[in-house]
Predicted model as a PDB file, atoms N, CA, C, CB and O in Angstrom, pLDDT in the B-factor column:
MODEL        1                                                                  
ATOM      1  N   UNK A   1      91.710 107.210 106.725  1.00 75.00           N  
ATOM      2  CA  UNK A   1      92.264 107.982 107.807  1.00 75.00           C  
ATOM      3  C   UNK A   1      93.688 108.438 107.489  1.00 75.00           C  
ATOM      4  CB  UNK A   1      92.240 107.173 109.087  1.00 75.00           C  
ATOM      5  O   UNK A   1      94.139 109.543 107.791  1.00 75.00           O  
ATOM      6  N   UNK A   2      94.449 107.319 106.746  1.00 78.00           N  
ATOM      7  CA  UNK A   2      95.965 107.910 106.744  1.00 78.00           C  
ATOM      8  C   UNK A   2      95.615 109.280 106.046  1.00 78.00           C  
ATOM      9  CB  UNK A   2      97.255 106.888 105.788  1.00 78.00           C  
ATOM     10  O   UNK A   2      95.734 110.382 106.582  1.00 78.00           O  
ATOM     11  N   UNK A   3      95.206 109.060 104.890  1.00 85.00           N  
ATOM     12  CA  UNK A   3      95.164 109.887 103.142  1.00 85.00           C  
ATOM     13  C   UNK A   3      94.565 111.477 104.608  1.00 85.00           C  
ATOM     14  CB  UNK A   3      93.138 108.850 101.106  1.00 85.00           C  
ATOM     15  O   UNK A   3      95.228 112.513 104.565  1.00 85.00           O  
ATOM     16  N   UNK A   4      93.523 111.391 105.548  1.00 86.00           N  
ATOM     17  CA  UNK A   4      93.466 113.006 106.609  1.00 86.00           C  
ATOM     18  C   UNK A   4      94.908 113.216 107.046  1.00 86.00           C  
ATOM     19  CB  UNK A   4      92.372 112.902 108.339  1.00 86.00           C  
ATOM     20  O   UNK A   4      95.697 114.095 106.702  1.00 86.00           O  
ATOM     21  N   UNK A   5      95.057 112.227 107.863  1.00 85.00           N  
ATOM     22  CA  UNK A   5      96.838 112.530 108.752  1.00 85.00           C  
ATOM     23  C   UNK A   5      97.580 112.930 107.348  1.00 85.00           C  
ATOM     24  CB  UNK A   5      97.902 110.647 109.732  1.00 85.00           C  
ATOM     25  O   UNK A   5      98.248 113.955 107.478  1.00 85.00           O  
ATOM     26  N   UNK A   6      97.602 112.593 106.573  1.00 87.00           N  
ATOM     27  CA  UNK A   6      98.657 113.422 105.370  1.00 87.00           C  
ATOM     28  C   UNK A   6      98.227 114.785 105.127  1.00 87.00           C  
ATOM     29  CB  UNK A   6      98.650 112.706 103.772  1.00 87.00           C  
ATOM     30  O   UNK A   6      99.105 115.647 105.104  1.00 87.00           O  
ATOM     31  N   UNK A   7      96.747 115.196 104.901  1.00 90.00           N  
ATOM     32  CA  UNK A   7      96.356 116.133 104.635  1.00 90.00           C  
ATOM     33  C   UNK A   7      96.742 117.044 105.846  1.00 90.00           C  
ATOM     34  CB  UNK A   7      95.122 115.957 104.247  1.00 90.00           C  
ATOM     35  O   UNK A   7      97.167 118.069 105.312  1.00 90.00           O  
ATOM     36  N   UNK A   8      96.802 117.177 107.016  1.00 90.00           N  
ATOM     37  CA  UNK A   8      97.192 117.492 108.000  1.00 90.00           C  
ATOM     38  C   UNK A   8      98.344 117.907 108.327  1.00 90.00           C  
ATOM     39  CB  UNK A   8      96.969 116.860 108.500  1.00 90.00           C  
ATOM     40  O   UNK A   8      98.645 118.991 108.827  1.00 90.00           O  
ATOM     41  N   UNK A   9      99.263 116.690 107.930  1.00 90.00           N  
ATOM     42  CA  UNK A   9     100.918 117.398 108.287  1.00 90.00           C  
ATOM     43  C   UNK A   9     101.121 118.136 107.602  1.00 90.00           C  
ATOM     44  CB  UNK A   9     102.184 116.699 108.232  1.00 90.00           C  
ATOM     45  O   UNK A   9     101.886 119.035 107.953  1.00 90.00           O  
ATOM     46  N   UNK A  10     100.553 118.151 106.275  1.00 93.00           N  
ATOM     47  CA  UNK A  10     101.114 119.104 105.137  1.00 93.00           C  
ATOM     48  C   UNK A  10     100.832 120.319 105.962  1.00 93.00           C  
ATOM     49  CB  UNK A  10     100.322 119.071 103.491  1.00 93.00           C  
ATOM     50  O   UNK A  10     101.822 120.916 106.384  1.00 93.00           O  
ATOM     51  N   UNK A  11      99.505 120.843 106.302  1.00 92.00           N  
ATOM     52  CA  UNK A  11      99.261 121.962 106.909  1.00 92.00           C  
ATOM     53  C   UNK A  11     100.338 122.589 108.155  1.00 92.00           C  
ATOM     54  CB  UNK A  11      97.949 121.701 107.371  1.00 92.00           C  
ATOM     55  O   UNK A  11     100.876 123.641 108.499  1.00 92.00           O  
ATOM     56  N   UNK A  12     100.257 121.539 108.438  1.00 92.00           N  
ATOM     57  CA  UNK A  12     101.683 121.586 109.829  1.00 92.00           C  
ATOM     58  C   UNK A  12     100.835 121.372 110.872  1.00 92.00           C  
ATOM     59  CB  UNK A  12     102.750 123.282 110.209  1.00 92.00           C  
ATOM     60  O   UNK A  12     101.214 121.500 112.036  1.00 92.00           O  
ATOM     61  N   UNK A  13      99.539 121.007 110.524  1.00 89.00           N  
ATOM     62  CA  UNK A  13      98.925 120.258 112.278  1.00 89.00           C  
ATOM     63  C   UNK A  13      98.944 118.782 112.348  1.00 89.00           C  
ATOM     64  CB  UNK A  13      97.089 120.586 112.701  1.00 89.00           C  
ATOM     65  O   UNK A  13      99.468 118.094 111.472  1.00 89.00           O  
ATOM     66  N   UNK A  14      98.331 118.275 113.464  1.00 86.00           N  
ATOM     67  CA  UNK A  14      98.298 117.022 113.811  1.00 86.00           C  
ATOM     68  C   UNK A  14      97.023 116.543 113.620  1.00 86.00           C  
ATOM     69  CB  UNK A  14      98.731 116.831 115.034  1.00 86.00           C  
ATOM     70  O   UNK A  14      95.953 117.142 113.732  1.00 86.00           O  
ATOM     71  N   UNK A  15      97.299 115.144 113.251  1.00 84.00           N  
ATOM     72  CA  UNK A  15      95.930 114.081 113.323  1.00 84.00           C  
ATOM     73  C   UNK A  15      95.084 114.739 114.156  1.00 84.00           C  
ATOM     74  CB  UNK A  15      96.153 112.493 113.963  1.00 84.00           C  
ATOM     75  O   UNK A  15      95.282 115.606 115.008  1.00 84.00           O  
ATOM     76  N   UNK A  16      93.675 113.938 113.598  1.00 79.00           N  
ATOM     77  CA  UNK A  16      92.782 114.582 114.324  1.00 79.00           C  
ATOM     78  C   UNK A  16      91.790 113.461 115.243  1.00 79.00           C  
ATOM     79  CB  UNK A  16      91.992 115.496 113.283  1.00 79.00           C  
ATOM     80  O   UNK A  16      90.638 113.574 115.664  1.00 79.00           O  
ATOM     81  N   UNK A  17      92.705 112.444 115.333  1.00 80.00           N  
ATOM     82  CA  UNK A  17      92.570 111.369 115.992  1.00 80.00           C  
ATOM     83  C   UNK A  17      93.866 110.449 116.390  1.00 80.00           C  
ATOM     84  CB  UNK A  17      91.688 110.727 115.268  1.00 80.00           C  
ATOM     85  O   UNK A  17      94.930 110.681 115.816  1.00 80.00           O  
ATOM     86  N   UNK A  18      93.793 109.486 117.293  1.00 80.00           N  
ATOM     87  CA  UNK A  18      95.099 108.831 117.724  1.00 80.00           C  
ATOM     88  C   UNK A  18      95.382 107.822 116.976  1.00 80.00           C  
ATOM     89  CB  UNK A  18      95.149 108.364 119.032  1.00 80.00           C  
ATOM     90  O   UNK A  18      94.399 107.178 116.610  1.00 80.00           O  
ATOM     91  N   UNK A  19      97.054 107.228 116.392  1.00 76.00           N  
ATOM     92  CA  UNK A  19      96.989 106.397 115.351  1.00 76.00           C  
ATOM     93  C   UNK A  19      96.618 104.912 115.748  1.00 76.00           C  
ATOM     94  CB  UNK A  19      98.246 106.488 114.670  1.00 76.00           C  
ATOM     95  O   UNK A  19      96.767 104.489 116.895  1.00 76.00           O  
ATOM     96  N   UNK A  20      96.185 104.253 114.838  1.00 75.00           N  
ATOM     97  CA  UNK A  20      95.920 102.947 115.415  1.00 75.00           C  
ATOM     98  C   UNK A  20      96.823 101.887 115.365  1.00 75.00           C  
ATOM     99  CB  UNK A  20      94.886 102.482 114.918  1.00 75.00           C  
ATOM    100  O   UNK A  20      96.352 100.782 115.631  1.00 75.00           O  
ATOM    101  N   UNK A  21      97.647 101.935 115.174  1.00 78.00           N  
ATOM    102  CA  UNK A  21      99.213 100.805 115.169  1.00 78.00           C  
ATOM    103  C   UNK A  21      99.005  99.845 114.320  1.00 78.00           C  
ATOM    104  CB  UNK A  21      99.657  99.907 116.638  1.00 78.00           C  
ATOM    105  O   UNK A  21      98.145  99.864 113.440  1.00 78.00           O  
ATOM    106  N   UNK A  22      99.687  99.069 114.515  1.00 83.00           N  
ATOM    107  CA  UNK A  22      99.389  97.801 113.446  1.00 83.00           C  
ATOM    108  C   UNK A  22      98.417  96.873 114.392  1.00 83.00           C  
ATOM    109  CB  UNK A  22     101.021  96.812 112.885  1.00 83.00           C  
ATOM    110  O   UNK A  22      98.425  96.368 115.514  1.00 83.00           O  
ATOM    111  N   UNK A  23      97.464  96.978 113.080  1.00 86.00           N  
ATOM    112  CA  UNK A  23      95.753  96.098 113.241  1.00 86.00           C  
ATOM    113  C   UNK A  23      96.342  94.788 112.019  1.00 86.00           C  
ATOM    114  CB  UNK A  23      93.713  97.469 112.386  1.00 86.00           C  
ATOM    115  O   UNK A  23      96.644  94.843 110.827  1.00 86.00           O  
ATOM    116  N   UNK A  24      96.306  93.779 112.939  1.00 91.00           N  
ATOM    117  CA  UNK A  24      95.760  92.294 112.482  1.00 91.00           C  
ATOM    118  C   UNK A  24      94.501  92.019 112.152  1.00 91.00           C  
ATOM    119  CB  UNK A  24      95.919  91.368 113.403  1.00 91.00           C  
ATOM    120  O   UNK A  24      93.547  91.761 112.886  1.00 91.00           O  
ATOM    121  N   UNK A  25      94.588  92.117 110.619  1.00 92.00           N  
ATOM    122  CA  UNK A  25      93.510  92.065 109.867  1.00 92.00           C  
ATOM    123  C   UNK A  25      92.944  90.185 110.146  1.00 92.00           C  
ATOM    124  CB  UNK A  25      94.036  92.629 108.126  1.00 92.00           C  
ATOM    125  O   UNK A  25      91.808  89.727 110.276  1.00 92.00           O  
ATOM    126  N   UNK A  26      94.115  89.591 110.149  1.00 94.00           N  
ATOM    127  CA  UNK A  26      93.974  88.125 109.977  1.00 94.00           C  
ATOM    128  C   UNK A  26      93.157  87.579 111.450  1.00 94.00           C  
ATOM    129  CB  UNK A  26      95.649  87.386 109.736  1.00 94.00           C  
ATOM    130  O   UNK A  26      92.181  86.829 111.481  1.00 94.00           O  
ATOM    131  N   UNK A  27      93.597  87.959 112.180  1.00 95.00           N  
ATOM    132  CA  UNK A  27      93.130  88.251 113.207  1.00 95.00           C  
ATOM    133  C   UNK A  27      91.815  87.933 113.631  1.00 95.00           C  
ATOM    134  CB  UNK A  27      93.314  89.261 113.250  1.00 95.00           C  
ATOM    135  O   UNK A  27      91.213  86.939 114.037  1.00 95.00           O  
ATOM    136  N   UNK A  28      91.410  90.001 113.221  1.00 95.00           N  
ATOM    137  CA  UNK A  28      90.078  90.383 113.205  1.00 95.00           C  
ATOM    138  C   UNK A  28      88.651  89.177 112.517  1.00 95.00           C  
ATOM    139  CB  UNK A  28      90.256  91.773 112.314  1.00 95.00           C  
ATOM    140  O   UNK A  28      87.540  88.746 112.824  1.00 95.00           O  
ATOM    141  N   UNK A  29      89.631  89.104 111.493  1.00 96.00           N  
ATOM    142  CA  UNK A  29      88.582  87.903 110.623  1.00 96.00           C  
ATOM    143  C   UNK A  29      88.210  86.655 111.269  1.00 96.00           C  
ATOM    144  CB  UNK A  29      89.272  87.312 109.277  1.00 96.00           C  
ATOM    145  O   UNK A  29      87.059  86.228 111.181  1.00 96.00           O  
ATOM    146  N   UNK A  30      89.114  86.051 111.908  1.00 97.00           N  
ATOM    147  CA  UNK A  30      88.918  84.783 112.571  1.00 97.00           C  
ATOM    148  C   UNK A  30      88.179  85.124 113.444  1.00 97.00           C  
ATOM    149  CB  UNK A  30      89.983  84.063 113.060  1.00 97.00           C  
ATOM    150  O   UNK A  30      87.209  84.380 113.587  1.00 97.00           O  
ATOM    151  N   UNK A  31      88.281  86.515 114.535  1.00 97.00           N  
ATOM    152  CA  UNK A  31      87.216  86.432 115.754  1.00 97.00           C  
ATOM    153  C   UNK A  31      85.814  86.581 115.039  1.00 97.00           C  
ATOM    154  CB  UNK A  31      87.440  87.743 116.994  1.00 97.00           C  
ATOM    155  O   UNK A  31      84.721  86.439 115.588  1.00 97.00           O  
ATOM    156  N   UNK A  32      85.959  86.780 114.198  1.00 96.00           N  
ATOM    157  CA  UNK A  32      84.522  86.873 113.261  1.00 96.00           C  
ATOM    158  C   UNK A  32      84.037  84.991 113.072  1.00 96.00           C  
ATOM    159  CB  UNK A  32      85.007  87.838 111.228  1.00 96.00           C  
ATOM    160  O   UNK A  32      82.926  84.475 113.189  1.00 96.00           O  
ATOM    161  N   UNK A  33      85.186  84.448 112.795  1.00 96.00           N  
ATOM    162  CA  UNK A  33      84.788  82.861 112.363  1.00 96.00           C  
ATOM    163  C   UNK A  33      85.216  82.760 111.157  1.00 96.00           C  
ATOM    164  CB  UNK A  33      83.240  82.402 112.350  1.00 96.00           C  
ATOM    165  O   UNK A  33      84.876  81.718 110.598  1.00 96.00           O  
ATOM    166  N   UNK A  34      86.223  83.908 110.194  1.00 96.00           N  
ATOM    167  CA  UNK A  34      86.485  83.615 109.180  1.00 96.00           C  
ATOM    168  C   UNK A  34      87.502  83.132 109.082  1.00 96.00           C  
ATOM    169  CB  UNK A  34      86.353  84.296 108.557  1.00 96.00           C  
ATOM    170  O   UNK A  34      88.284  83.658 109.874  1.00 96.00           O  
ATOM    171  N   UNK A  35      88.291  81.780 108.061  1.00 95.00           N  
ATOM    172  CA  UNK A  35      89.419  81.908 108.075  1.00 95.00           C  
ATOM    173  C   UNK A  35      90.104  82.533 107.002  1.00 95.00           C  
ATOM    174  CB  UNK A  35      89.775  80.933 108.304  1.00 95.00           C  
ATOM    175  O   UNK A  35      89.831  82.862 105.848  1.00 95.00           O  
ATOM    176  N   UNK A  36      91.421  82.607 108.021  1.00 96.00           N  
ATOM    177  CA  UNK A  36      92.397  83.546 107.429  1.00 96.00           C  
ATOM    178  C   UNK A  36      93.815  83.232 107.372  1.00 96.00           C  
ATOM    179  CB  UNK A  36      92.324  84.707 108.078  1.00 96.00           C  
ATOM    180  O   UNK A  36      94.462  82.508 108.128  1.00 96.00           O  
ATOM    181  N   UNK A  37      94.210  83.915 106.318  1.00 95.00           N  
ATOM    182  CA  UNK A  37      95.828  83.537 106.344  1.00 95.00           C  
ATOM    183  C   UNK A  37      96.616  84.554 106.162  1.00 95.00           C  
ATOM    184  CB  UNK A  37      96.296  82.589 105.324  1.00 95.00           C  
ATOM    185  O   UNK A  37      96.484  85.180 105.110  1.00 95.00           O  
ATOM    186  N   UNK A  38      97.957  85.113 107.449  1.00 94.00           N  
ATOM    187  CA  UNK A  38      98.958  86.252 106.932  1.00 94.00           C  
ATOM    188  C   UNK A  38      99.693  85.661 105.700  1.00 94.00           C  
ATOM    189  CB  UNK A  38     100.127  86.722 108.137  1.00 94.00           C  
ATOM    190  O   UNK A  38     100.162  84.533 105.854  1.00 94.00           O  
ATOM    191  N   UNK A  39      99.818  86.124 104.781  1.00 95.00           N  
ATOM    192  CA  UNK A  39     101.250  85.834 103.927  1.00 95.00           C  
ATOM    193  C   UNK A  39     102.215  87.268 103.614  1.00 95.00           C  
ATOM    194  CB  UNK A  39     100.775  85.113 102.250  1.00 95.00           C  
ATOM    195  O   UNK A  39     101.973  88.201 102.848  1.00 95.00           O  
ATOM    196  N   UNK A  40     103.019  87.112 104.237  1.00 92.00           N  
ATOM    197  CA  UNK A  40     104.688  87.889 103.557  1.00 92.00           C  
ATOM    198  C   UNK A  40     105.031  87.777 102.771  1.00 92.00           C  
ATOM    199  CB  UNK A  40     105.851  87.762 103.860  1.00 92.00           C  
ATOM    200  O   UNK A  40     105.645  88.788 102.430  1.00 92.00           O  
ATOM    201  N   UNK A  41     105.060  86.636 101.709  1.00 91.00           N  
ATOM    202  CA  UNK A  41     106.297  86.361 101.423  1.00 91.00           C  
ATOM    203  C   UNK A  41     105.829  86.149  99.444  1.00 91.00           C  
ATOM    204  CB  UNK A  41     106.970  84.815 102.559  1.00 91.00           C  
ATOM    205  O   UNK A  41     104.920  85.383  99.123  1.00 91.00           O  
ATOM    206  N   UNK A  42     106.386  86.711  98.700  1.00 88.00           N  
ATOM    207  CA  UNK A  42     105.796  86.365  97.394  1.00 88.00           C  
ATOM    208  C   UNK A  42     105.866  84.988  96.896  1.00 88.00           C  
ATOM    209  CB  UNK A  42     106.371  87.135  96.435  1.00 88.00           C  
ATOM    210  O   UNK A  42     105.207  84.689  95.900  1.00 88.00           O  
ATOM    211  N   UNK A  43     106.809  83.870  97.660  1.00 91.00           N  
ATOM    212  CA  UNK A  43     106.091  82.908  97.120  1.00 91.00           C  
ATOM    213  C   UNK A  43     105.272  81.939  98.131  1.00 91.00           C  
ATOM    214  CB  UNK A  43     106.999  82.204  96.320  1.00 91.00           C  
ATOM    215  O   UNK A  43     104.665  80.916  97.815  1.00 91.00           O  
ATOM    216  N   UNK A  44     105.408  82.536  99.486  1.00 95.00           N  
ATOM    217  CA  UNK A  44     103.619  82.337 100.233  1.00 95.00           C  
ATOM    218  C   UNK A  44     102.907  82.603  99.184  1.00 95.00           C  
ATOM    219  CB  UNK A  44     102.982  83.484 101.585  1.00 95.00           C  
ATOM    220  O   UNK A  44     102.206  81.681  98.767  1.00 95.00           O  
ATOM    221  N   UNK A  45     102.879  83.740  98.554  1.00 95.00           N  
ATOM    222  CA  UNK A  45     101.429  83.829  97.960  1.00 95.00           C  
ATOM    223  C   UNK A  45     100.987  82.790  97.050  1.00 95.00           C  
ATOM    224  CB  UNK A  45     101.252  85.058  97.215  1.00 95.00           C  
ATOM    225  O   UNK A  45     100.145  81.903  97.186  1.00 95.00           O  
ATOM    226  N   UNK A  46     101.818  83.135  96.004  1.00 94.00           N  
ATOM    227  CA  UNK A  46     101.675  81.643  94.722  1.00 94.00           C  
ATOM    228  C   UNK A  46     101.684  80.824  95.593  1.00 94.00           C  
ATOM    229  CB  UNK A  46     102.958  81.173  93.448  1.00 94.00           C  
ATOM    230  O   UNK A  46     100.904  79.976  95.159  1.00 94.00           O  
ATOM    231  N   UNK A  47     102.106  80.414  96.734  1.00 95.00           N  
ATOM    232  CA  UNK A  47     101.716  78.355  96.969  1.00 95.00           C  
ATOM    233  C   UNK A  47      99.995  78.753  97.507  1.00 95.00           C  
ATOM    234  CB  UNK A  47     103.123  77.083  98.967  1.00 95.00           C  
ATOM    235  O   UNK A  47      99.067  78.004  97.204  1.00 95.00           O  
ATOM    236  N   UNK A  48      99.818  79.828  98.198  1.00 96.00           N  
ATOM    237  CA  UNK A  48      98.739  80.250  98.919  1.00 96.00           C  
ATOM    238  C   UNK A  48      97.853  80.207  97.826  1.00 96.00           C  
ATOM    239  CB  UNK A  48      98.855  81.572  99.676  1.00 96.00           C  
ATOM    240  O   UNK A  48      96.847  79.645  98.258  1.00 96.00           O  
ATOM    241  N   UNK A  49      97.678  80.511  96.595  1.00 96.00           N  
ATOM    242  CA  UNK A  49      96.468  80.793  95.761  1.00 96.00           C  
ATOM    243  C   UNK A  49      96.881  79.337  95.116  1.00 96.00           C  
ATOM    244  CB  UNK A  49      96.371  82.397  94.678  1.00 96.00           C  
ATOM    245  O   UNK A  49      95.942  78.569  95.326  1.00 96.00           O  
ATOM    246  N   UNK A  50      97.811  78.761  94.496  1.00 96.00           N  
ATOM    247  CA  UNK A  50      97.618  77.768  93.814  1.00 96.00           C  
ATOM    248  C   UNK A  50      97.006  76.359  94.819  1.00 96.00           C  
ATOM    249  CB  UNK A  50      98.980  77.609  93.079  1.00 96.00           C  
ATOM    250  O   UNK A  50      96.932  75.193  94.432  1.00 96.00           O  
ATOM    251  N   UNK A  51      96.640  76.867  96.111  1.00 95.00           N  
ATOM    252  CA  UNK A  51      96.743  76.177  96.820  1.00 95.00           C  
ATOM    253  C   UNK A  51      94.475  75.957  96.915  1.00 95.00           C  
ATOM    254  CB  UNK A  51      97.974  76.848  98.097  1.00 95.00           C  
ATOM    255  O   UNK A  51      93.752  74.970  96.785  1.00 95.00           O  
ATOM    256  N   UNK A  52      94.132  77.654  97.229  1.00 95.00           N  
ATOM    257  CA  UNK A  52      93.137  77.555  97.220  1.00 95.00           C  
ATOM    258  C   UNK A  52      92.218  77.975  96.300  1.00 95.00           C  
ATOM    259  CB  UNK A  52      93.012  77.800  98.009  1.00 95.00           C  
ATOM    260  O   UNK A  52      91.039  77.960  96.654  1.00 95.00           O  
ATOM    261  N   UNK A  53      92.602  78.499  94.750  1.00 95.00           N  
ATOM    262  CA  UNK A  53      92.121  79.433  93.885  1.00 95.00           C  
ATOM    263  C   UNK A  53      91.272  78.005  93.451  1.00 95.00           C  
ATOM    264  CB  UNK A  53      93.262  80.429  92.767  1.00 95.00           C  
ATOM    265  O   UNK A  53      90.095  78.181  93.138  1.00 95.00           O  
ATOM    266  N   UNK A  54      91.778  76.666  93.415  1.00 96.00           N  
ATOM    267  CA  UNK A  54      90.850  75.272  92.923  1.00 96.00           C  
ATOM    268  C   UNK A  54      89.407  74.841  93.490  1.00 96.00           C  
ATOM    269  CB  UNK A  54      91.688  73.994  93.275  1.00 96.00           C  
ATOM    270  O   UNK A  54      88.390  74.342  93.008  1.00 96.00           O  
ATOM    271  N   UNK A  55      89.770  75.221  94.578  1.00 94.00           N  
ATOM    272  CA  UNK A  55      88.749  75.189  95.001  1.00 94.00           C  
ATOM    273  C   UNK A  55      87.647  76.293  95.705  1.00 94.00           C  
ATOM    274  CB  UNK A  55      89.050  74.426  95.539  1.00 94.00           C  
ATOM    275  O   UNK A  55      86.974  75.924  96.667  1.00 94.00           O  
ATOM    276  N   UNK A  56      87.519  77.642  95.166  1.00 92.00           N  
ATOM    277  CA  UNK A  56      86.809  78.207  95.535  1.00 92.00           C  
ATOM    278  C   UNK A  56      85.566  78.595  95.196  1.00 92.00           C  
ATOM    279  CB  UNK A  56      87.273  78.725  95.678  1.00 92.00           C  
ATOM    280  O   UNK A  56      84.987  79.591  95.629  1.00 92.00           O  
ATOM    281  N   UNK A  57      85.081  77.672  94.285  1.00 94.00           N  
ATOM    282  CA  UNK A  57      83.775  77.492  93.542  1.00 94.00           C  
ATOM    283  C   UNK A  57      83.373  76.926  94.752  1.00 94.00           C  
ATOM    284  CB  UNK A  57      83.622  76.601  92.078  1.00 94.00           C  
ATOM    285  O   UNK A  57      82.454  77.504  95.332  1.00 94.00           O  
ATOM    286  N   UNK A  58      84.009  75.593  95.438  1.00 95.00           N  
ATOM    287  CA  UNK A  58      83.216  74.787  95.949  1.00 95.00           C  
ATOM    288  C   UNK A  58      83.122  75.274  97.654  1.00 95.00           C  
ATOM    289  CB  UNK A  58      83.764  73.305  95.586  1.00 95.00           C  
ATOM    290  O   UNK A  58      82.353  74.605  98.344  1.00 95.00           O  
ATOM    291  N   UNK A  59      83.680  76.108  98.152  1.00 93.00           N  
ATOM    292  CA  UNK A  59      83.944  76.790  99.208  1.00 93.00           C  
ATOM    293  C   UNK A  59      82.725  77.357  99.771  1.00 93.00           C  
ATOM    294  CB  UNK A  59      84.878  77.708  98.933  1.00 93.00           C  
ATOM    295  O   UNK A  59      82.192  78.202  99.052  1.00 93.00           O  
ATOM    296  N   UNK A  60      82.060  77.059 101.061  1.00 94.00           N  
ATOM    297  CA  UNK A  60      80.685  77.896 101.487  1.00 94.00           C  
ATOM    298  C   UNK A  60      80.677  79.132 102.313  1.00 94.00           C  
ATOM    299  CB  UNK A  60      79.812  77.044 102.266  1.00 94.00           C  
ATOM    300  O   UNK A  60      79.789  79.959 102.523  1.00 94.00           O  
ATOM    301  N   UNK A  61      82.643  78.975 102.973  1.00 93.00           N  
ATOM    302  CA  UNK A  61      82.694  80.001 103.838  1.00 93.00           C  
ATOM    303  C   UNK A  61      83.810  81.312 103.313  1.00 93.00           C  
ATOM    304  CB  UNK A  61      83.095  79.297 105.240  1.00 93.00           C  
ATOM    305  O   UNK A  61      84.694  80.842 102.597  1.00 93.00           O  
ATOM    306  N   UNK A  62      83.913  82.512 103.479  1.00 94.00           N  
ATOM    307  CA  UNK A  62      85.028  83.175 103.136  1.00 94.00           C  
ATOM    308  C   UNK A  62      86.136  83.018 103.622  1.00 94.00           C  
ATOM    309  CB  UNK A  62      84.905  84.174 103.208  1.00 94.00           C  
ATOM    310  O   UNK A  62      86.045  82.999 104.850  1.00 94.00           O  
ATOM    311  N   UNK A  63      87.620  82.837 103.106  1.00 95.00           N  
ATOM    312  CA  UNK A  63      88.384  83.312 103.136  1.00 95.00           C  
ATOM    313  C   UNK A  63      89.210  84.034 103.123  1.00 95.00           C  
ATOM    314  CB  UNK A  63      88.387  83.171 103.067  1.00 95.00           C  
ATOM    315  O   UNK A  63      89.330  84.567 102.020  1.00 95.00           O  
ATOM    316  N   UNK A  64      90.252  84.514 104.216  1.00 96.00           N  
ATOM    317  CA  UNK A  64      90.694  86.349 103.951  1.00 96.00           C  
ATOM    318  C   UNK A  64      91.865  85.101 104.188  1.00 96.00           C  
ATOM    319  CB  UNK A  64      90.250  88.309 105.246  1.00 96.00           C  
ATOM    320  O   UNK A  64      92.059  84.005 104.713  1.00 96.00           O  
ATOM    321  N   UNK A  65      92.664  86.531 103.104  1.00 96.00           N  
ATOM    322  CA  UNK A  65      94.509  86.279 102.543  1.00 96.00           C  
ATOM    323  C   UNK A  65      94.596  87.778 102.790  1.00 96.00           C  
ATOM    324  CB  UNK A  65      95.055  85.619 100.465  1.00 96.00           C  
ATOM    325  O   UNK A  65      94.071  88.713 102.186  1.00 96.00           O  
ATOM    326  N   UNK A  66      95.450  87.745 103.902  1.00 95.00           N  
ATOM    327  CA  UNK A  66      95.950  89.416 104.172  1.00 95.00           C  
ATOM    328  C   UNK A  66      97.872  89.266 103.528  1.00 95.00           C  
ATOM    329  CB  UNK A  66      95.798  89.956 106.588  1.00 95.00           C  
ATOM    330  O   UNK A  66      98.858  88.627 103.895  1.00 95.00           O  
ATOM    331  N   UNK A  67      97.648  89.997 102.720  1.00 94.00           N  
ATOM    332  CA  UNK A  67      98.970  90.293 102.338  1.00 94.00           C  
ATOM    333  C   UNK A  67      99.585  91.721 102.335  1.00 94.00           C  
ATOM    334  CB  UNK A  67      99.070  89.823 101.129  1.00 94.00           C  
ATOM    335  O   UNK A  67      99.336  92.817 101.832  1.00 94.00           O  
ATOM    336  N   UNK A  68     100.975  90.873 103.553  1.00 89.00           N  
ATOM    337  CA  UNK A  68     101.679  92.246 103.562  1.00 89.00           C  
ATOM    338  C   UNK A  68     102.658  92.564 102.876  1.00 89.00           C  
ATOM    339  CB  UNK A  68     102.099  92.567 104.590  1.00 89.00           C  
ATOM    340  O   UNK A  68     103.524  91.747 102.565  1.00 89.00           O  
ATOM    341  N   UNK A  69     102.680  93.851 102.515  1.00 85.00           N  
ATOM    342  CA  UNK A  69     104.027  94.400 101.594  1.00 85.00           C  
ATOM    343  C   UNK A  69     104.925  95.689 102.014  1.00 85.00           C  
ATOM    344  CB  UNK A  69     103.481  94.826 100.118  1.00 85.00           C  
ATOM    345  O   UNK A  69     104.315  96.414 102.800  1.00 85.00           O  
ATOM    346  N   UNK A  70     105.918  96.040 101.759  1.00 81.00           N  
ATOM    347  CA  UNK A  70     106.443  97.208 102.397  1.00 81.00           C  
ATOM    348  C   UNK A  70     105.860  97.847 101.884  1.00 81.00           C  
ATOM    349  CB  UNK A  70     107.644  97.586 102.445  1.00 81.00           C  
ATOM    350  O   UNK A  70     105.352  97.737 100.768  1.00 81.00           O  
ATOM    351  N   UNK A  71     105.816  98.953 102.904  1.00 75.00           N  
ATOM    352  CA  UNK A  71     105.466 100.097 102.365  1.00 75.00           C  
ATOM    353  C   UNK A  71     106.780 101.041 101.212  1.00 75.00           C  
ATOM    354  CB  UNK A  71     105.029 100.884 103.750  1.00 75.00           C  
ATOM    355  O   UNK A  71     107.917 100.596 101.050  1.00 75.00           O  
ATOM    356  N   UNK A  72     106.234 102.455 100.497  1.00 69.00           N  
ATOM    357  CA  UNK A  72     107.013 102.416  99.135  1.00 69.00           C  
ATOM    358  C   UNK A  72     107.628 103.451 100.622  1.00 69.00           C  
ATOM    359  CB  UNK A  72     106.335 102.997  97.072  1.00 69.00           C  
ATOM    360  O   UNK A  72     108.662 104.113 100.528  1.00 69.00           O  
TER     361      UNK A  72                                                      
ENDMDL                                                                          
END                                                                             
């Protein structure tokens, strides 16, 4: 959807739908039953994967790691 709204302003019109704000991915997953984890922070991440990358052979359910980054 963004990659239309870009195609769009260039033209000089508007979306062709309303934007959706910030969606909690981490969120979304859990009302599903998945767990999930936000991480920010680059060394959230490394403790976050060295934390669960050991054990994900043995894992039956998915895990979501939503990682946020600025935008460029």
């Amino acid at each position: 959807y963004r990659i239309m709204d870009q195609l769009a302003a260039r033209q000089g019109g508007l979306p062709a739908w309303p934007s959706f704000g910030a969606v909690d991915i981490a969120a979304i997953a859990e009302a599903f039953g998945c767990e999930a984890r936000r991480i920010a922070a680059a060394e959230a991440l490394g403790a976050a994967l060295d934390e669960v990358v050991p054990g994900l052979r043995d894992r039956s359910a998915p895990l979501l790691l939503e990682v946020t980054v600025e935008p460029d």
